[in-house]
Each structure stands twice: as structure tokens, then as C-alpha cells.
N, C-alpha and C positions, 0 to 999 in steps of 0.2 A: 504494500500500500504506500503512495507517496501521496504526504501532504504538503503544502505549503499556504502558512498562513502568515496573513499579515494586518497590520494595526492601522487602517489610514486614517489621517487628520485634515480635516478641509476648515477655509473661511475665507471668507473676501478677505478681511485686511489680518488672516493668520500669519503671523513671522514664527517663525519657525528655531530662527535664531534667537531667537529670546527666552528660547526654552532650556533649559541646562541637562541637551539628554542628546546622543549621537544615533542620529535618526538615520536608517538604510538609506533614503531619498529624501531629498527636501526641495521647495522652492519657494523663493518670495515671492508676495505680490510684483509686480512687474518685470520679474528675470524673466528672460529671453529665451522661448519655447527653443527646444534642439531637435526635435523630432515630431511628428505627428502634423495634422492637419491644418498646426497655430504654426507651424515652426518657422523662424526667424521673428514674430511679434511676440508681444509681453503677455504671459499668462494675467486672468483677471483675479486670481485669486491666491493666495497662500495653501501648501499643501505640505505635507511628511507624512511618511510609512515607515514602518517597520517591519523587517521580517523577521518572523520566530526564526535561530540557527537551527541548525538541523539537530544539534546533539540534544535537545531537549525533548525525551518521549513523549510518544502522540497522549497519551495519556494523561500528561501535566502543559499540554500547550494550552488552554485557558486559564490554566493557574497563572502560571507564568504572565500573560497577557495582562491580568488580572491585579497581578501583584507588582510588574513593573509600573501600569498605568493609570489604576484606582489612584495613587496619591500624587500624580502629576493631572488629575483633572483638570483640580482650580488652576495650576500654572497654564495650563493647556489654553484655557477661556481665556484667562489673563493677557495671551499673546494673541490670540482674537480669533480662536479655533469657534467655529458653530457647529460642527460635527462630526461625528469619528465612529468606524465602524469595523468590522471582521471579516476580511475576505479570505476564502479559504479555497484555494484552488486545488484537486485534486485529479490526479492521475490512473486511469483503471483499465487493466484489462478483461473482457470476460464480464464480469458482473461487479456493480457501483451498490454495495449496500451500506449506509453509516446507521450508525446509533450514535445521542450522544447522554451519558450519564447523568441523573441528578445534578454531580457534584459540578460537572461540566458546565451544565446549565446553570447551575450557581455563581460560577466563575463568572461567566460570560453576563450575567446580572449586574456584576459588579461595576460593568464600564456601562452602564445605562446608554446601549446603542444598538444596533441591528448585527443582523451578520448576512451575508454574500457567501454561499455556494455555489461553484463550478465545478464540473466533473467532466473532465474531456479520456476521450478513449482513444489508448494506444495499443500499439505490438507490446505483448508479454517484454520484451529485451525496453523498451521504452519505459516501461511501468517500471521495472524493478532498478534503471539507469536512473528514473528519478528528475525531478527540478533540478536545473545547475546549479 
């Protein structure tokens, strides 16, 4: 099974840098899109992600989530964050079935915000190769 999840932070005027936390991605309000359909103009908004590493079992990835970023809420809002959510991309061969635990779902209470599932299907050598 390969999971990859991650923590996104969005806002119009979110800075990112005002956070005291070393975020996978970030961007300020008006830095200069490098890819996608804006690229070369200024994004309209502030954003950062995190990705859970891998070494941390599927098992305690909302813990972790949880526990990194329940006590950076208020700083989160502070720097002008309005919303923030769980994307969980997952990789399957053959058959896509999740459960997710009580505790899980308690976890994932803890950042009062939605969560984002995808499930894309590969070759068995794909699936067990994993997110880079």
C-alpha cells in the first residue's frame, strides 16, 4: 500500500514565512507562479504543504498531523491562513479498500478541516515503487 499525505494551508494574504515551521512547499502572496497555467504571473494567494516522510507508519500519520499542527493553528491564522486540509493520495493495484480507525478519526478532528482522497491505479511494480 503506498500512501502519501499531506497538510495544505491556503489564504489570500497567508505568508507563510511568518510561520516558524519548515514547510515541504510554500509560496507568498505575489511570488511568481513557475509552472502550471499562472506561470510567469503572481499567485493570488498564500499557500504551504507538508508532506508526512515516509518513515512514519501508516498507522500514526494523523497522529503525527495532529500533533505537529493542532498547536500551530493560532500561529497559522495569525499569518493569514483561512484554510487547511488533508490530502491523501494513494496508490493501488488490484483493489482500493481503506478503513480509517476511531483513533484516526480523532486525530484528524483535531485540525478542524476536511480531508481529500485520491486513489489512482497502477502496475503491481508501481504500487509497491511507491510516491518518490
Amino acid at each position: 500500500m503506498s500512501w502519501r499525505v499531506t497538510f495544505e494551508i491556503y489564504g489570500e494574504d497567508f505568508k507563510p514565512n511568518e510561520v516558524d515551521f519548515n514547510f515541504s512547499e510554500k509560496n507568498e502572496p505575489n511570488d511568481i507562479c513557475r509552472v502550471g497555467r499562472l506561470k510567469g504571473e503572481p499567485y493570488k494567494y498564500g499557500s504551504a504543504s507538508y508532506q508526512v516522510p515516509k518513515y512514519i507508519d501508516r498507522d500514526l500519520l494523523f497522529k503525527h498531523l495532529a500533533d505537529t499542527f493542532e498547536p500551530m493553528l493560532d500561529e497559522l491564522k495569525c499569518a493569514g491562513a483561512e484554510s487547511w486540509h488533508i490530502e491523501i493520495d494513494r496508490l493501488y493495484y488490484a483493489q482500493c479498500n481503506e478503513e480509517l480507525s476511531p483513533d484516526e478519526i480523532t486525530q484528524i478532528a483535531r485540525l478542524k478541516c476536511s480531508v481529500s482522497y485520491s486513489a489512482y491505479a497502477v502496475s503491481e511494480e508501481e504500487e509497491i515503487k511507491g510516491f518518490k
